[in-house]
C-alpha positions as CSV (number, residue, x, y, z in Angstrom):
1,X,-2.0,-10.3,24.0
2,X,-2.1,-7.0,22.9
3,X,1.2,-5.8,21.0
4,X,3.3,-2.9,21.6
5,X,3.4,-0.3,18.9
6,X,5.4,3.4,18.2
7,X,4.6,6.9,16.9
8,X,7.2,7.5,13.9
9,X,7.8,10.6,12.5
10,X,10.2,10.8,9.2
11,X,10.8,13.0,6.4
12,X,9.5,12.3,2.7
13,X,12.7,13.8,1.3
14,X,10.9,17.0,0.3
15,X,11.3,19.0,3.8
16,X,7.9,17.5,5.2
17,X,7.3,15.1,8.4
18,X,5.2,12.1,7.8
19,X,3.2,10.5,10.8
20,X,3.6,6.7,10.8
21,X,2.9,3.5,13.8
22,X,4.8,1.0,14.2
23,X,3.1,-2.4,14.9
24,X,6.0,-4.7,16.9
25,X,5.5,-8.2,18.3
26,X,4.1,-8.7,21.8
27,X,7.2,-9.6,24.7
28,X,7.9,-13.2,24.1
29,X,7.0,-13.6,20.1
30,X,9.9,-13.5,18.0
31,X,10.2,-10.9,15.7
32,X,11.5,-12.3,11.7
33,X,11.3,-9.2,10.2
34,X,10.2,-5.8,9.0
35,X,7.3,-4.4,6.7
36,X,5.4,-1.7,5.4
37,X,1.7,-1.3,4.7
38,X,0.4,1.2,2.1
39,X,-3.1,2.5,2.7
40,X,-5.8,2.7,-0.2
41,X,-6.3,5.8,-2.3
42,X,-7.3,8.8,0.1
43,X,-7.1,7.1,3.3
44,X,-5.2,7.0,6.5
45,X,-2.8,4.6,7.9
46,X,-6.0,4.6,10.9
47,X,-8.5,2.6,8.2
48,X,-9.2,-0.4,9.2
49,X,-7.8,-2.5,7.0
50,X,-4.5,-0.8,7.8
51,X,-4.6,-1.1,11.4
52,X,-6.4,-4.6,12.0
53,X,-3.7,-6.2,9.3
54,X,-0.9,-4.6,10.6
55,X,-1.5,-5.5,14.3
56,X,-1.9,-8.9,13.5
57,X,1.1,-9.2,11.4
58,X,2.6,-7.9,14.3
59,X,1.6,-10.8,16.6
60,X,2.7,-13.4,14.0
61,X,6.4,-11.7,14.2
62,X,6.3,-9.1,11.6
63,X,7.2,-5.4,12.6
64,X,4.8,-3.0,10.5
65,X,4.9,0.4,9.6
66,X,2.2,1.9,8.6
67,X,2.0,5.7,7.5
68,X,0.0,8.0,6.2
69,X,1.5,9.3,2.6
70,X,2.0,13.1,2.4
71,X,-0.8,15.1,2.3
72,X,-3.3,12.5,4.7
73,X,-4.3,11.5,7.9
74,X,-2.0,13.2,9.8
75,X,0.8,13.7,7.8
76,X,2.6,17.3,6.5
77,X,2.2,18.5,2.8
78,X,-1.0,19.2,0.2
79,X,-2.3,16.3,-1.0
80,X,-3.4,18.6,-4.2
81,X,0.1,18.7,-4.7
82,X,0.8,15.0,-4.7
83,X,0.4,12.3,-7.3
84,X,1.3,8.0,-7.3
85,X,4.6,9.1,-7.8
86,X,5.2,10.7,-4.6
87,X,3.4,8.2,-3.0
88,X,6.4,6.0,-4.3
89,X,8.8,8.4,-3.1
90,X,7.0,8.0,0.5
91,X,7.6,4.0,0.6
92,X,11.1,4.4,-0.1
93,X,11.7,7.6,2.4
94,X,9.8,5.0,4.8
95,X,12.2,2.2,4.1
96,X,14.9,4.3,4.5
97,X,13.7,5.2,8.0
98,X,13.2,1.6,8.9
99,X,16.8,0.8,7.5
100,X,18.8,3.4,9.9
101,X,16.4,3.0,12.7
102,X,15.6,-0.5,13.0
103,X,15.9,-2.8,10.0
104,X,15.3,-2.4,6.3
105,X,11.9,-4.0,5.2
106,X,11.8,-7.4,3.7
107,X,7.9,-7.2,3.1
108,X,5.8,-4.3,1.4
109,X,1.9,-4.9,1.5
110,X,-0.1,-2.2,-0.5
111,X,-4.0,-2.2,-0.5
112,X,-6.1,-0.6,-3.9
113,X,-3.6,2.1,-5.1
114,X,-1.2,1.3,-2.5
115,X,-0.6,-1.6,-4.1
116,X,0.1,-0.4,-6.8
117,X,2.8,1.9,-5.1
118,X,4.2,-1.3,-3.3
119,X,5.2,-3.0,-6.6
120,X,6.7,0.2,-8.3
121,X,8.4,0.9,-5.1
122,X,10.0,-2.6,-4.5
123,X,12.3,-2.1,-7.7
124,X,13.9,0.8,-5.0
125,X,14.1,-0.8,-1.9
126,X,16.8,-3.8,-2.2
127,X,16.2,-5.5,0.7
128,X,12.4,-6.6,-0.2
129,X,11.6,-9.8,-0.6
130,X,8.0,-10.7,-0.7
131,X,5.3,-8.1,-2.2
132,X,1.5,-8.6,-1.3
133,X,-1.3,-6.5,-2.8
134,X,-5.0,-6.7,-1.7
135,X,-7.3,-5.0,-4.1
136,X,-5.3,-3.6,-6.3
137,X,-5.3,-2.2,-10.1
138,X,-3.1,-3.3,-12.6
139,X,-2.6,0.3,-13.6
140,X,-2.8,3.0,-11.3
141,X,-4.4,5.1,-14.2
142,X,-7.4,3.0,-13.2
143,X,-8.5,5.7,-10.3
144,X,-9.6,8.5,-12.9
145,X,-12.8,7.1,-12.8
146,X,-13.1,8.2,-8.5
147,X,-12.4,11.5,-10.1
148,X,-15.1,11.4,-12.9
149,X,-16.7,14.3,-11.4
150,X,-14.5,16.4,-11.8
151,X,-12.1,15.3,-14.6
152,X,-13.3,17.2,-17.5
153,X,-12.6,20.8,-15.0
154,X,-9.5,19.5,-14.4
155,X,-8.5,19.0,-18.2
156,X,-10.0,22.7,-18.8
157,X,-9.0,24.6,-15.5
158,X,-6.0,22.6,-14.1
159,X,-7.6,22.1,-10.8
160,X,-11.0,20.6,-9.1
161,X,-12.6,19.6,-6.6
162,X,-13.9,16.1,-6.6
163,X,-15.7,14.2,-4.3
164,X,-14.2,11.1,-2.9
165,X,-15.3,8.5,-0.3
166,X,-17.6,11.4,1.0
167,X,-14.9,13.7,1.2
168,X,-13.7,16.4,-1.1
169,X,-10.3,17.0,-2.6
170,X,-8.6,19.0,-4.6
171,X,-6.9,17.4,-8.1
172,X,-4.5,19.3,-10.3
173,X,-4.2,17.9,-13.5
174,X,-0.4,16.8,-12.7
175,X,-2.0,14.0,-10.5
176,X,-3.8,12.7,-13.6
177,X,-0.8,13.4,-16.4
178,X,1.2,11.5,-13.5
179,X,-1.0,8.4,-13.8
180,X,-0.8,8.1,-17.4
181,X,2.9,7.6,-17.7
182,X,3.1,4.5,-15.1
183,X,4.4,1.4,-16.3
184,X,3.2,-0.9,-13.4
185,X,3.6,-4.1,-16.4
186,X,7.0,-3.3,-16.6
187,X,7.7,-2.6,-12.9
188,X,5.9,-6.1,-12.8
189,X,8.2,-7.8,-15.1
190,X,11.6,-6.4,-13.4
191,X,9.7,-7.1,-9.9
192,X,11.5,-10.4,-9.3
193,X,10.3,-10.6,-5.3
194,X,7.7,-13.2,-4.4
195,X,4.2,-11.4,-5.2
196,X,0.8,-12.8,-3.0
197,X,-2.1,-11.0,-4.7
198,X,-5.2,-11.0,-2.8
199,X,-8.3,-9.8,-4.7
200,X,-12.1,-10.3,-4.3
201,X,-14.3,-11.4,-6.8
202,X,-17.1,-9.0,-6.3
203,X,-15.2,-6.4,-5.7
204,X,-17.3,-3.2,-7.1
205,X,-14.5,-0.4,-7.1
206,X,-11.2,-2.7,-8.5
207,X,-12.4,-5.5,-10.8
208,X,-11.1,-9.1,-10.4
209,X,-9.6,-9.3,-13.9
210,X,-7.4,-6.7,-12.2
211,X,-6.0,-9.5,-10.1
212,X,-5.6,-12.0,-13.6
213,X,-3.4,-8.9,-15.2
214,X,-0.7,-8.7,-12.6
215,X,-0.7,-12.1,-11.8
216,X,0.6,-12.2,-15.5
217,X,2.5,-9.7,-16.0
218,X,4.5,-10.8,-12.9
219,X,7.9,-12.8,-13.0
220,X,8.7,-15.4,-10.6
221,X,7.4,-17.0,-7.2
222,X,3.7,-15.6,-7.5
223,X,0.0,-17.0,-5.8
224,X,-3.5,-15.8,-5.8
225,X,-5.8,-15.6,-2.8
226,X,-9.3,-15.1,-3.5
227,X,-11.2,-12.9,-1.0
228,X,-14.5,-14.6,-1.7
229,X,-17.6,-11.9,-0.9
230,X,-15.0,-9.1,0.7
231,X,-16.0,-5.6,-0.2
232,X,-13.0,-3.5,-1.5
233,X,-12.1,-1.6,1.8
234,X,-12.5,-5.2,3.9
235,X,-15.2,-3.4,6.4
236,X,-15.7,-7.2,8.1
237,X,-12.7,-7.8,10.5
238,X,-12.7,-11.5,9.6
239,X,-11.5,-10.9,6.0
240,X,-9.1,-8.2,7.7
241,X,-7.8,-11.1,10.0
242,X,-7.7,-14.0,7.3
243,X,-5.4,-12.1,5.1
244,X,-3.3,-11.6,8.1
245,X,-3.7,-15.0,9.0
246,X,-2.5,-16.0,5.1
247,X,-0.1,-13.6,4.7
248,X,2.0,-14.2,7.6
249,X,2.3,-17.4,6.8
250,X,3.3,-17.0,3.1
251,X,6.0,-14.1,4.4
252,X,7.5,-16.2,6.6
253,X,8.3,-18.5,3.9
254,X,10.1,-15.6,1.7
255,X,12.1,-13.1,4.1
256,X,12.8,-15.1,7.5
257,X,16.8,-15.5,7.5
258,X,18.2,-18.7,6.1
């Protein structure tokens, strides 16, 4: 049964509209609860990963939003002018939207960088309870190397072009001063939600040992899911649907009422 979902437009708190969907449970499937998804570095809340895990959260119970952050897919702003603190400042604008228009979210999922985003942004939403992370670093200053190209330009000129995922973008060197002072450890430590990391082995573009380091550095309930031969953007829709299939049943456990 195929479930219902919404266009949702909200502000980022800087004067520009974000495009989001909201993924809700098919008539007849009880609903236990809200989340957001955060999409990879560069991406769209359209990627697969996005989509195919949020819909079958959705069916499971879980209301997802997923949006694109400003300055993608097809949401307002200049991504040149971003950086992974703004993409913070999205998830909580989000949340906000979810908590006056529906119901605050109990459960942030971030894939790559967007996991990342979901643990530093969990600190600011207080009605989290459960954070899952799929292929994520254990510091976000771990993406300068997509930007390799281009980095030493940046450093000299400010600004560059770089080529990423076979597209090109432009990077002021506020994205990358922006990455070096996160404190994702720290953000880990003070986390205090249940955390679900889900990480491939052989995953070329995040490393595993990326996986062991906030595993660590987290503080209470905390599991590992290994993604056995998944590629990093989950192109095959049956590692897409297992870690739906996984993480529904883990969130359940954390944010349905008592």
């Amino acid at each position: 049964m195929a479930n219902p979902s919404e266009k949702i437009l909200f502000d980022n708190g800087r004067g520009q509209e974000l495009a989001g969907r909201l993924e809700l449970p098919p008539e007849g499937v009880e609903r236990i609860g809200f989340g957001l998804f955060a999409h990879c570095f560069t991406c769209s809340k359209d990627i697969p990963a996005a989509s195919r895990i949020s819909r079958a959260l959705a069916q499971q119970g879980l209301a997802v939003l997923r949006f694109d952050f400003t300055g993608l897919g097809g949401s307002d702003g200049d991504f040149a002018n971003e950086n992974f603190s703004s993409n913070v400042a999205d998830l909580v604008c989000a949340a906000d939207h979810l908590r006056e228009h529906h119901e605050a979210p109990a459960l942030l999922v971030g894939h790559s960088l967007g996991g990342a985003a979901v643990i530093s942004a969990a600190r600011k939403i207080p009605e989290v309870r459960a954070v899952a992370t799929i292929g994520a670093p254990a510091d976000p200053d771990h993406v300068r190397h997509l930007l390799r190209s281009g980095e030493e330009e940046i450093e000299r000129e400010g600004v560059a072009r770089v080529e990423i995922g076979g597209r090109s973008f432009q990077v002021e060197r506020q994205f990358l001063e922006d990455l070096g002072n996160q404190m994702l450890d720290e953000d880990l430590a003070a986390l205090r939600r249940a955390l679900l990391v889900f990480h491939s082995p052989v995953d070329e573009i995040v490393g595993i040992d990326n996986a062991r380091r906030i595993y660590e550095a987290a503080r209470g309930y905390k599991s590992f899911v290994t993604l056995a031969d998944a590629d990093h953007l989950l192109t095959d829709r049956r590692d897409t649907d297992y870690v739906a299939s996984v993480l529904s049943a883990w969130a359940r456990r954390y944010i349905q009422p008592d």
